[in-house]
C-alpha positions as CSV (number, residue, x, y, z in Angstrom):
1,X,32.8,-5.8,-5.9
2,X,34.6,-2.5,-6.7
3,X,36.7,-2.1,-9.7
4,X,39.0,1.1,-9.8
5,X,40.7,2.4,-12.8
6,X,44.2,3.1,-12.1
7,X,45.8,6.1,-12.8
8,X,46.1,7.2,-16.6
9,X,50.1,7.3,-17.5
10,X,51.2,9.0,-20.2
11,X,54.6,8.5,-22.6
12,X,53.8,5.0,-24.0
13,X,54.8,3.0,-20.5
14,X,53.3,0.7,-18.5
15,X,54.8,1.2,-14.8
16,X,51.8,-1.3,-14.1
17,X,54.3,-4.0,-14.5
18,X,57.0,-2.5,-12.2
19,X,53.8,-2.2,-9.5
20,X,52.6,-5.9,-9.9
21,X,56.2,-7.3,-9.8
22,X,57.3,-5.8,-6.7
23,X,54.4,-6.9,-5.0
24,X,55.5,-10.0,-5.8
25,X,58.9,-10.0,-4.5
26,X,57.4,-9.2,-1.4
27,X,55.0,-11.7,-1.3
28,X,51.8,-10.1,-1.5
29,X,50.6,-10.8,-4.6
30,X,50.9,-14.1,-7.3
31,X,50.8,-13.8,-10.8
32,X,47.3,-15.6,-11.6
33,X,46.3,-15.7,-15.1
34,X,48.7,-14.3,-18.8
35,X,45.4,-14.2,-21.3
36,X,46.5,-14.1,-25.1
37,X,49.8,-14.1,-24.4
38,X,52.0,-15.9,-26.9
39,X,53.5,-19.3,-24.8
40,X,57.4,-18.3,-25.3
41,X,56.4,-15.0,-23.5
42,X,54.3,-17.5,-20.9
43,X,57.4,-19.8,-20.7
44,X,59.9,-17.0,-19.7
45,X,57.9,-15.6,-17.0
46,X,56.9,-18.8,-15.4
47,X,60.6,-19.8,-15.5
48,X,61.9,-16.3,-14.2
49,X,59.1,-16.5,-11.0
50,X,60.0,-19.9,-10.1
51,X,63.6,-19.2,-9.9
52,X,62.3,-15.7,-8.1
53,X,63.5,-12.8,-10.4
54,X,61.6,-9.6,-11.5
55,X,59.8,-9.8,-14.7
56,X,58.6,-6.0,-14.7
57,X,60.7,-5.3,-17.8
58,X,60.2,-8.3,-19.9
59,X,56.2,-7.8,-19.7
60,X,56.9,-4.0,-20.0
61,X,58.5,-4.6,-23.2
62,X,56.2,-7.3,-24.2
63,X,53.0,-5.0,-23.8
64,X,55.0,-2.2,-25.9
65,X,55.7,-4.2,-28.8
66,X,52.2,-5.4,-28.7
67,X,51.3,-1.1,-28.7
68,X,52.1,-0.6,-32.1
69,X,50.0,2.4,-33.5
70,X,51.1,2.5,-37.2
71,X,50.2,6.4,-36.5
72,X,46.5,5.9,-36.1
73,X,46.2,7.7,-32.6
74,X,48.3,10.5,-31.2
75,X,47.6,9.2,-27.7
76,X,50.5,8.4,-25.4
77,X,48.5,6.4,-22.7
78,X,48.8,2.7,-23.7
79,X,48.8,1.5,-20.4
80,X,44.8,-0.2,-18.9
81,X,45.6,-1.0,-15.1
82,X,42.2,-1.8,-13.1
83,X,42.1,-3.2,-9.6
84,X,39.1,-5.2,-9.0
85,X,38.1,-5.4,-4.6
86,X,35.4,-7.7,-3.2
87,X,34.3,-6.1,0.3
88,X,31.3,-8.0,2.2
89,X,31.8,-11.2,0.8
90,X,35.2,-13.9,0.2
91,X,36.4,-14.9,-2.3
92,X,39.4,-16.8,-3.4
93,X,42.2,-16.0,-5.7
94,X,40.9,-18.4,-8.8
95,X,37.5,-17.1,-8.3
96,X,38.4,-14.0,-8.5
97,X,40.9,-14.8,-11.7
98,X,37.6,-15.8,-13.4
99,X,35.8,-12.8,-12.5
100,X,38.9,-11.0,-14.5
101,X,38.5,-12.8,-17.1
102,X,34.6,-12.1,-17.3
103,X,35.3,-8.5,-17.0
104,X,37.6,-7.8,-19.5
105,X,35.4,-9.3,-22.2
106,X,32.5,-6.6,-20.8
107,X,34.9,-4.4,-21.0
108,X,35.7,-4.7,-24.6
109,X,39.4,-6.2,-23.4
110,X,38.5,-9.8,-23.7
111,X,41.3,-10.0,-27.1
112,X,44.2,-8.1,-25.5
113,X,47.0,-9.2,-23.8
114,X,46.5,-8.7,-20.5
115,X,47.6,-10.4,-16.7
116,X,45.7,-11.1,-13.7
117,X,47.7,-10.3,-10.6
118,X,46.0,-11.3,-7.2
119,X,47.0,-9.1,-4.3
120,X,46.0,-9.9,-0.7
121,X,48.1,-6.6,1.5
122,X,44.9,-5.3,2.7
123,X,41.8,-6.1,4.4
124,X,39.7,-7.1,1.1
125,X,41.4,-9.7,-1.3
126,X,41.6,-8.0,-4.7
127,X,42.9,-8.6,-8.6
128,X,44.9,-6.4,-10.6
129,X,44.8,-6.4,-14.3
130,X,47.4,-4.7,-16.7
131,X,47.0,-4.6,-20.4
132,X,47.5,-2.3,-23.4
133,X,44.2,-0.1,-24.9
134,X,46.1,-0.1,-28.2
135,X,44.2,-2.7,-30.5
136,X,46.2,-4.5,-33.0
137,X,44.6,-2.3,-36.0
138,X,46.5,1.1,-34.0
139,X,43.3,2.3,-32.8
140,X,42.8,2.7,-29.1
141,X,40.0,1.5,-27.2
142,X,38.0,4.4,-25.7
143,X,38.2,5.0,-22.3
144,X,35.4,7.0,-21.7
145,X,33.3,6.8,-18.7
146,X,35.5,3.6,-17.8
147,X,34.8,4.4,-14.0
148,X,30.8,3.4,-14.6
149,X,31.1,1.8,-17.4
150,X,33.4,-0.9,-15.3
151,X,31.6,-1.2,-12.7
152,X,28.3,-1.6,-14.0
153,X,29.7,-4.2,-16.1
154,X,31.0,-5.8,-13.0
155,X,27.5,-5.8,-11.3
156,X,26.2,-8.0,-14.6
157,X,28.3,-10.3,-13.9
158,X,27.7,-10.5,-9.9
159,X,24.3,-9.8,-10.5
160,X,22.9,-13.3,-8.9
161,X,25.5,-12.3,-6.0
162,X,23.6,-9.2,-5.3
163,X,20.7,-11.2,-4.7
164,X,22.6,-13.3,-2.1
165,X,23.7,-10.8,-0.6
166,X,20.1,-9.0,0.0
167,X,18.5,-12.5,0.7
168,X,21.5,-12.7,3.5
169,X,20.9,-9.2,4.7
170,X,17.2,-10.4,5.6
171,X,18.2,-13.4,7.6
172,X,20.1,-10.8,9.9
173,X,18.0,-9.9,12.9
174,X,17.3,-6.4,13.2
175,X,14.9,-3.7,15.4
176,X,15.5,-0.8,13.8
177,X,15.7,0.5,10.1
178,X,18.5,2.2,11.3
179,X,20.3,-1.5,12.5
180,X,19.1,-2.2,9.0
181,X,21.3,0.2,7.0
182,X,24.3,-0.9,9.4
183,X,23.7,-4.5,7.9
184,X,23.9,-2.5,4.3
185,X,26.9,-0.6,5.0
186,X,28.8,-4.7,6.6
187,X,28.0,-6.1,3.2
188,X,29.7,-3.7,1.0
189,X,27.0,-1.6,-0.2
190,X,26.5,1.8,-0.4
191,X,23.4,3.3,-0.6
192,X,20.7,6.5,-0.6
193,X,17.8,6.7,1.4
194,X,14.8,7.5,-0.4
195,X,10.9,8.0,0.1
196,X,10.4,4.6,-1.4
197,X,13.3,2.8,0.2
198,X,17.2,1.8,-0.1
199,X,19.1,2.0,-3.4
200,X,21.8,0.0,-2.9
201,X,25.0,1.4,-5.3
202,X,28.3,-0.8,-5.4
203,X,31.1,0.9,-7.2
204,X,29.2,3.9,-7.5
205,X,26.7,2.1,-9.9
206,X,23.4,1.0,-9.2
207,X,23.0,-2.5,-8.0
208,X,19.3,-3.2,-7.1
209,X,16.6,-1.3,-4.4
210,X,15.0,-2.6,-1.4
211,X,11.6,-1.2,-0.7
212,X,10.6,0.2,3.1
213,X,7.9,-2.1,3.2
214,X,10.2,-5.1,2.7
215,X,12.6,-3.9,5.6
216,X,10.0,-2.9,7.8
217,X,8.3,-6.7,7.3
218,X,11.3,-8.3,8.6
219,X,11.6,-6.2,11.6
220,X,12.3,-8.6,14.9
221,X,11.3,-8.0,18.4
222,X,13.4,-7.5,21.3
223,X,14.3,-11.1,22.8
224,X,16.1,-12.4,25.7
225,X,18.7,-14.0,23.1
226,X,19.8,-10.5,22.0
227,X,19.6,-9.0,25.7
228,X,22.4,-12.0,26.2
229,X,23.8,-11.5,23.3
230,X,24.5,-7.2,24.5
231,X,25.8,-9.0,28.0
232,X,28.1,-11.3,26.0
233,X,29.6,-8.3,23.7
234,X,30.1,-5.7,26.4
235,X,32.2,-8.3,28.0
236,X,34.3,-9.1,24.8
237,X,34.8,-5.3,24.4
238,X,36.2,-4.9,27.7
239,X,38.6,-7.6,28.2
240,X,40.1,-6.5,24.6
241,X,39.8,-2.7,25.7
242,X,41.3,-3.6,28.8
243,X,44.4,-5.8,26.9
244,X,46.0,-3.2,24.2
245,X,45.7,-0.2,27.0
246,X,47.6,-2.6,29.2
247,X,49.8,-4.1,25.7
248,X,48.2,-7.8,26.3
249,X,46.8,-7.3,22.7
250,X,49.0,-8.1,20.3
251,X,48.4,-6.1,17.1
252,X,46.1,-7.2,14.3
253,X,48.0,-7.8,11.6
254,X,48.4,-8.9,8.3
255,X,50.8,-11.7,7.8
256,X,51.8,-12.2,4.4
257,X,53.8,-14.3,2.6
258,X,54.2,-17.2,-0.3
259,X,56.3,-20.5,0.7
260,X,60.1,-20.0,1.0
261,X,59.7,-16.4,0.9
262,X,60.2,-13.4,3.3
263,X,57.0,-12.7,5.3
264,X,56.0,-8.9,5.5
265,X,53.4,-7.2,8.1
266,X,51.2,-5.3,6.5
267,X,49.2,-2.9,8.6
268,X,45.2,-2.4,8.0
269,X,44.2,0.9,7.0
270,X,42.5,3.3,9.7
271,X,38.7,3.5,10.1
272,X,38.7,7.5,9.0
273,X,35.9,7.9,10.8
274,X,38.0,7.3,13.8
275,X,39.4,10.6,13.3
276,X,36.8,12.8,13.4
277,X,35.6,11.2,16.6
278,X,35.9,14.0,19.6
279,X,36.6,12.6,23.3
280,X,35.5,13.9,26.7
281,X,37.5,17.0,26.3
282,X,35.8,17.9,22.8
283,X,39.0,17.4,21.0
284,X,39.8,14.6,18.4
285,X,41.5,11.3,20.0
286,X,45.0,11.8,20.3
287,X,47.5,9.3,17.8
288,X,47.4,6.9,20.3
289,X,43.8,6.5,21.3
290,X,43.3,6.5,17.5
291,X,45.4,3.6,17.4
292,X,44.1,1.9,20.3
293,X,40.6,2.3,18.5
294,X,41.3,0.9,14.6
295,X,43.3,-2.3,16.9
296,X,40.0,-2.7,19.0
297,X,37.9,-2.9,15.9
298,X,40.3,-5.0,14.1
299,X,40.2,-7.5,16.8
300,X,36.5,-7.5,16.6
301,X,36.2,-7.9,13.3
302,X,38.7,-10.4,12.8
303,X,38.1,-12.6,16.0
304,X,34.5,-12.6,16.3
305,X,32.9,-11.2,13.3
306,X,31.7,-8.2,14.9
307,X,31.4,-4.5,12.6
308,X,31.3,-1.1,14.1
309,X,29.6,1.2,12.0
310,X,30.1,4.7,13.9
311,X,26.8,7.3,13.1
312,X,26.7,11.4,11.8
313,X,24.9,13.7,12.8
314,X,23.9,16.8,10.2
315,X,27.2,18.5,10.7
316,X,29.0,15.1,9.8
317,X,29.4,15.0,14.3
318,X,30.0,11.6,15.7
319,X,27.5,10.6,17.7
320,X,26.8,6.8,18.7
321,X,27.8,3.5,16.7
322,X,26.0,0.7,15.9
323,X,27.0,-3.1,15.8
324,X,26.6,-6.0,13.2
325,X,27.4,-9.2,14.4
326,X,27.8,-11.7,11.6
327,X,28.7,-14.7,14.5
328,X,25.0,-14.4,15.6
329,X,23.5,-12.8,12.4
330,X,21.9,-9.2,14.3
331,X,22.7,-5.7,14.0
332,X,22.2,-4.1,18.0
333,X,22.2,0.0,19.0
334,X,26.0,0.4,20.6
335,X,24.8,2.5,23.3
336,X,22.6,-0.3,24.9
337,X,26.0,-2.4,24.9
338,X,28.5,0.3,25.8
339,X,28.4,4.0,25.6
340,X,30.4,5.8,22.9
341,X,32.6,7.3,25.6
342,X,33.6,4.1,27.3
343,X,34.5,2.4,24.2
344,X,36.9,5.2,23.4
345,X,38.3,5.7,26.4
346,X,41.7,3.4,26.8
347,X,43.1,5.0,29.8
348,X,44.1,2.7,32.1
349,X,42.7,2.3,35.5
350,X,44.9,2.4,38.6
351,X,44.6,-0.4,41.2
352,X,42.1,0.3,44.2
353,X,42.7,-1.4,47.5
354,X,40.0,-3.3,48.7
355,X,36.6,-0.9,49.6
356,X,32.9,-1.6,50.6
357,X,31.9,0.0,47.9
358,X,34.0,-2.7,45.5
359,X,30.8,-4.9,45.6
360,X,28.5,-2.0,43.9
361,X,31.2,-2.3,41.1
362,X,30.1,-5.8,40.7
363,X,26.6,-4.5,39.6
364,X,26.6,-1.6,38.1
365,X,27.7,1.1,36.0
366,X,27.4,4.7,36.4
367,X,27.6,8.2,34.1
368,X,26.9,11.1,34.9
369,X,26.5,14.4,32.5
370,X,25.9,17.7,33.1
371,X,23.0,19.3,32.5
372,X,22.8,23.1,33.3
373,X,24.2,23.6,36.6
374,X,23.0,20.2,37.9
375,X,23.7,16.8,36.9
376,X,22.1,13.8,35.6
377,X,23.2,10.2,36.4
378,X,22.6,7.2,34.4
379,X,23.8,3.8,35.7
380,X,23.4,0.3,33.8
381,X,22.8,-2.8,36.4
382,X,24.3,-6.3,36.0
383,X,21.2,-7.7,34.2
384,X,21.2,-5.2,31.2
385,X,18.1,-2.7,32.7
386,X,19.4,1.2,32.6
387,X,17.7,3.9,35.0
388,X,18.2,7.5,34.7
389,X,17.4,10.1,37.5
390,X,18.0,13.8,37.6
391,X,20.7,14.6,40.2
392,X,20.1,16.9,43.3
393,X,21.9,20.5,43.6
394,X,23.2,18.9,46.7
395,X,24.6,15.5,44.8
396,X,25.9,17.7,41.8
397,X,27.7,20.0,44.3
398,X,29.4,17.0,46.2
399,X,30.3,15.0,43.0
400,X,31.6,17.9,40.5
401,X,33.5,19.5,43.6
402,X,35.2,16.5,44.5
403,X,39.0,15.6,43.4
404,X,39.0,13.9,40.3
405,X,40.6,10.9,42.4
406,X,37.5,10.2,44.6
407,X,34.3,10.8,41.8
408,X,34.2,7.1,41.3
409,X,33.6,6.6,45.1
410,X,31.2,9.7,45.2
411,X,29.6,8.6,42.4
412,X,29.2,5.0,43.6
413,X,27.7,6.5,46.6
414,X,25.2,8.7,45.3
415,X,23.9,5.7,42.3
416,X,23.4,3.5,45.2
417,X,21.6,6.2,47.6
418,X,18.9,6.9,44.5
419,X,18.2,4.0,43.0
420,X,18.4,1.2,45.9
421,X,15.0,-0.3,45.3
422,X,16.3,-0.8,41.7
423,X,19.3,-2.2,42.7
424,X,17.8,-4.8,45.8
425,X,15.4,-5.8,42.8
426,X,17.6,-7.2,40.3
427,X,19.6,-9.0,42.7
428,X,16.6,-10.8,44.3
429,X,15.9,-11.5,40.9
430,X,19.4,-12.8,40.4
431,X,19.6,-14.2,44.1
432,X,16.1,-15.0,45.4
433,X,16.0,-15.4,48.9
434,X,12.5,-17.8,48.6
435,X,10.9,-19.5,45.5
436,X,8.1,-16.9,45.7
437,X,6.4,-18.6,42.7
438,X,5.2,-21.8,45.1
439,X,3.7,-19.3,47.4
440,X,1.0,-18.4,44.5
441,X,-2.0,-20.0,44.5
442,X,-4.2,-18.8,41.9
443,X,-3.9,-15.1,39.5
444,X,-6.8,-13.5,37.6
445,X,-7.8,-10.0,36.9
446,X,-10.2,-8.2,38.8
447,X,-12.3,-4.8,37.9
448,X,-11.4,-2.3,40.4
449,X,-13.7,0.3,41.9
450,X,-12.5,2.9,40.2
451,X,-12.5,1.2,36.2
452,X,-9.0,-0.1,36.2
453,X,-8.0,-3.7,37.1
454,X,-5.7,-5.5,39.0
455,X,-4.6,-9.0,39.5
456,X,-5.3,-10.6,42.4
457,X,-3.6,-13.4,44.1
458,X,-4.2,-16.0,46.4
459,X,-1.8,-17.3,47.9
460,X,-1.1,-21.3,48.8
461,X,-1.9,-20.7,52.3
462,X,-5.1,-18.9,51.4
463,X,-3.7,-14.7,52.1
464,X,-5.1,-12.6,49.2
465,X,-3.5,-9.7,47.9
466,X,-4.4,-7.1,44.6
467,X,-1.8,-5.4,42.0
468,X,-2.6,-2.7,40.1
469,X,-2.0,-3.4,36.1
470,X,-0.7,-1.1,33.6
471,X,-2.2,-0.1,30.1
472,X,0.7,-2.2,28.5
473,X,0.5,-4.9,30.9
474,X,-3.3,-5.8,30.0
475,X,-2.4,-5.1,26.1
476,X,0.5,-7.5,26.3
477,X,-2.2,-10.0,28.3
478,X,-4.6,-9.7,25.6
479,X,-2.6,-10.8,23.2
480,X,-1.9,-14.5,25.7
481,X,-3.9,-17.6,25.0
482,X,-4.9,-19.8,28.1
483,X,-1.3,-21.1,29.9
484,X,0.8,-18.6,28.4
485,X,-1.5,-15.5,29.9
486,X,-1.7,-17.0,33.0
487,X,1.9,-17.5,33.5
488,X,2.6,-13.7,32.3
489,X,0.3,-12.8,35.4
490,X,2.2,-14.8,37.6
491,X,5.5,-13.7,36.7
492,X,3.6,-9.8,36.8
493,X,3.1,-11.0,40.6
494,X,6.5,-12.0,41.2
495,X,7.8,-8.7,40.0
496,X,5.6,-7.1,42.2
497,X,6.5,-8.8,45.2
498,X,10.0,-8.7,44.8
499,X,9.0,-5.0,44.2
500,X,8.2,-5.1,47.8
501,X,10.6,-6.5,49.0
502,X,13.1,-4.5,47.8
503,X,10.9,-1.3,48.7
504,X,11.0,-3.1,52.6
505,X,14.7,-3.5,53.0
506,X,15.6,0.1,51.5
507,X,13.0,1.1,54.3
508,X,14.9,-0.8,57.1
509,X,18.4,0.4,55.8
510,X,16.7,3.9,56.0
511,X,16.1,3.6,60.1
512,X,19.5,2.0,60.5
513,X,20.9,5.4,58.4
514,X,18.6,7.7,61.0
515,X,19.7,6.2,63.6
516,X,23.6,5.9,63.1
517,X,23.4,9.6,61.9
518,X,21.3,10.7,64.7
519,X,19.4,12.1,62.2
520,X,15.6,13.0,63.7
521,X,13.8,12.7,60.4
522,X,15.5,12.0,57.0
523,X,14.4,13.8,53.7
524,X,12.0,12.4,51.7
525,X,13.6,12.3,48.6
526,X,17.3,10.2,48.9
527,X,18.6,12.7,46.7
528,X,18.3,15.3,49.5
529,X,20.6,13.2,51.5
530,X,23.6,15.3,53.2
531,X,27.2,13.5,52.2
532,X,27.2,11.9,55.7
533,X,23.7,10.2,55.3
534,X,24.4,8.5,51.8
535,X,28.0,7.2,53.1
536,X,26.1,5.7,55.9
537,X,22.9,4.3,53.6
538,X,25.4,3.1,51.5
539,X,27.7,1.4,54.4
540,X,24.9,-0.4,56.1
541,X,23.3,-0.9,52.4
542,X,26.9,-2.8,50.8
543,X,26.5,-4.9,54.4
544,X,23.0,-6.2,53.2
545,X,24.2,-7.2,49.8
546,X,26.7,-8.9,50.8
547,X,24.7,-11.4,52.8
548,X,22.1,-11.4,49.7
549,X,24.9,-12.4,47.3
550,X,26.3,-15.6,47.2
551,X,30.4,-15.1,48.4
552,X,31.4,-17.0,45.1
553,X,29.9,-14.6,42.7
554,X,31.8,-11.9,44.2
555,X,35.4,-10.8,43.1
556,X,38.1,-9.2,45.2
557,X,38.3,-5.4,44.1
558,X,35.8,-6.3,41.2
559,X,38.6,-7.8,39.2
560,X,36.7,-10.2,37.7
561,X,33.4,-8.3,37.2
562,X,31.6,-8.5,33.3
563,X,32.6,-5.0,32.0
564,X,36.9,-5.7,33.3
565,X,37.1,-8.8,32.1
566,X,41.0,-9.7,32.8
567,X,43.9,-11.7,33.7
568,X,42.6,-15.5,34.7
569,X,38.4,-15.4,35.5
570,X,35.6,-17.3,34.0
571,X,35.3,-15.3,30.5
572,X,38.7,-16.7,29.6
573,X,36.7,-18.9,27.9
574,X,35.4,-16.8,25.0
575,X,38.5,-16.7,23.2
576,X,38.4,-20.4,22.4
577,X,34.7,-20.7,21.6
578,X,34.4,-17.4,19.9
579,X,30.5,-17.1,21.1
580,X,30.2,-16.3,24.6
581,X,27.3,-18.7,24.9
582,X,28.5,-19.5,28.8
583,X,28.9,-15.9,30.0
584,X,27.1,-15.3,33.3
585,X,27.2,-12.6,35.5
């Protein structure tokens, strides 16, 4: 709860009234509670609202005549107008009222006339109260320090609240403190960092602290439900990125309006941190990627609960964003769901006749920044894993030279040149071509002649074979009992044969390259390769995925893939159901 003082009016008016009033004639706002207000003065109002008419200047002149200073004050501002907001939490009009009511007798108010207007034209339902300072004795009441003074007495009141609302920030699941803070920030809070912990301020008043040790004891682990969970959101985010560049989005929208009166759109304030962010070109977004933006976040918010909280740097820089999904109760790092430069990029992309390299768009992603005079390329696979390699001179040269028209093709090309092993492993994963687990036997770890160990396997047809371990991988072991350790070592072995086989069919698609190149010898490193190699890698490569990959998982010119989500596909679901719970790749 914030509650904002109003500005101070002076000449003895109370243009309060006129405020309140109006927003009733349009419909926003409904006169809630008249507190010691004499019941001809009650009867008149009630009677003028219900035939529709105006009462700013009958409650004008009812708070003057109850102004009457009998010269004990030379002050000229009569008029207390407060607006009380509740942000992070709901609540309704009469439980707000009551909150009114509470805080005007903390606030030394709780014997003047005053009325309760509820107001619901923005994003956070909120109360107005108008009433006079003048006491009936002349006297004013003082107003100083009315700012903290409010608000402090407004977080006695909702002080079991700020409980609920810490007790509800712990049931969020969370990795980081970082992701912790976001979950602050989505309930309403604002707060300082300090060497002790979090002290949590609503209304610019202090409203309780959360020690370090506390967050850091609720801390979760990484799960396959959140890795979903990413999968799930970067396909939301698309399909509504993809629908208000193309206009398919309708605006978000406030809707307002009492029962036999004139409904009035009402437009949501701008995230102003949406301003300062900077785009590809280091310039702010223009008006209309700015709008684009605050209607994307809108929709998220609205439609499936989801917060964006966009992060600083020093210089008060934009730099990443984090997420708080209140749907699945966890807070998530942006970047691993979308980068901060897709997610504000709108621009819409042309349709591409049908290509071979249309089924690499199926499973993966690509950037590429530059660093130096080279590049470096990051791309982001179907299953959620991200690999990041250094680009050649050679690759750099042949992307950053090309028209802007064909980088998406040259880039395609170069991803799938370097990181094919990575690539043919996730789809066996995805697509095994054999149930490798019934060809293992038996797993245990072996010492190795040289200190380390390995696992070795027999297989069912009595072939042995040893894998190497990692330092993590025994540390993660360790910590196994019985079944559980022994299946971790068997799924190690599937990894490492699918490892293999990946590794075997980059190797064969290497000879065919050779060959159709006439190439003697090809470089080592498939970063070396000349433009003609990796178009040929990659043409003989695209022919081997597609016989890996089912034909119905496949879309025509990637229309239907996770991160374009559009027109009729099997995501259209997620509108209905809100969760995403069914969305495959």
């Amino acid at each position: 709860m914030i509650v904002k003082k109003l500005g101070m009016v002076s000449g003895c008016g109370f243009p309060g009234a006129g405020y309140n009033e109006r927003k009733v004639a349009e419909g926003v706002a409904r006169l809630m509670a008249m507190e010691n207000v004499d019941a001809a003065m009650r009867h008149k109002v009630e009677l003028l609202h219900e035939a529709g008419f105006d009462c700013a200047g009958e409650i004008e002149k009812y708070l003057k005549e109850r102004s009457r200073t009998y010269g004990n004050t030379k002050t000229t501002r009569f008029q207390f107008h407060i607006a009380a907001s509740v942000k992070g939490q709901v609540m309704s009009a009469d439980e707000l009222t009551d909150f009114a009511r509470q805080l005007m007798a903390e606030a030394g108010y709780g014997r003047q006339p005053y009325f309760v207007y509820y107001h619901h034209d923005t994003d956070n339902n909120h109360v107005h109260i108008l009433s006079t300072r003048i006491q009936p004795n002349g006297f004013p009441i003082p107003d100083h320090h009315d700012y903290a003074r409010l608000n402090a007495a407004a977080n006695r009141i909702l002080s079991s609240d700020i409980n609920r609302d810490i007790q509800r920030m712990f049931s969020y699941g969370y990795l980081t403190e970082g992701q912790f803070a976001n979950i602050i920030r989505s309930h309403g809070y604002k707060f300082e960092r300090m060497d002790e912990g979090y002290v949590l301020f609503r209304g610019g008043v202090k409203a309780a602290t959360i020690s370090l040790s506390e967050i850091e004891k609720h801390i979760a682990q990484e799960n396959d439900v959140r890795k979903e969970r990413t999968k799930q959101l970067r396909a939301i985010i698309r399909k509504y990125k993809d629908g208000i560049a193309e206009g398919k989005v309708q605006n978000v929208e406030n809707v307002k309006g009492h029962k036999g009166q004139k409904k009035k759109y009402v437009r949501r304030k701008v995230n102003p941190d949406i301003r300062k962010i900077k785009g590809s070109n280091g310039k702010t977004l223009s008006q209309e990627e700015q709008r684009h933006l605050s209607e994307l976040l809108d929709t998220l918010k609205t439609k499936f609960g989801i917060d964006i909280h966009f992060q600083k740097d020093r210089n008060g820089e934009i730099r990443g964003y984090g997420i708080v999904d209140h749907n699945r109760k966890m807070a998530l790092d942006g970047s691993k769901v979308m980068k901060l430069s897709e997610l504000i990029d709108f621009a819409q992309k042309q349709e591409r006749k049908a290509s071979p390299l249309d089924i690499y768009r199926d499973l993966f992603s690509v950037e590429i920044r530059k660093s130096g005079v080279d590049g470096t390329m990051s791309i982001r696979l179907f299953d959620g894993s991200e690999h990041t390699r250094k680009m050649s001179p050679r690759q750099s040269a042949w992307y950053f030279n090309s028209p802007e028209s064909e980088r998406e093709d040259v880039a395609i090309r170069i991803a799938a040149t370097m990181f094919s092993t990575e690539i043919f492993e996730s789809v066996l994963q995805k697509y095994p071509v054999s149930d490798i687990s019934s060809r293992i036997g038996s797993v245990n770890i072996i010492k190795m002649r040289d200190g380390g160990r390995a696992i070795r396997v027999v297989s069912a047809n009595g072939f042995s074979a040893t894998y190497p371990m990692t330092t993590e991988e025994l540390r993660c072991h360790a910590k196994l009992q019985s079944e559980a350790a022994n299946g971790y070592l068997r799924q190690l072995v599937i990894l490492r044969i699918t490892h293999e086989d990946a590794t075997a069919l980059t190797n064969r698609i290497k000879e065919q390259t050779s060959k159709s190149t006439g190439s003697i010898t090809l470089p080592l490193r498939q970063s070396a390769y000349t433009q003609e190699q990796s178009k040929a890698f990659t043409s003989h490569q695209s022919t081997v995925l597609s016989r890996l990959i089912p034909s119905d998982t496949t879309s025509s010119h990637s229309a239907n893939r996770e991160w374009e989500v559009g027109k009729q596909s099997r995501h259209d679901h997620i509108d209905n159901q809100q969760s995403g719970t069914q969305l495959t790749i």
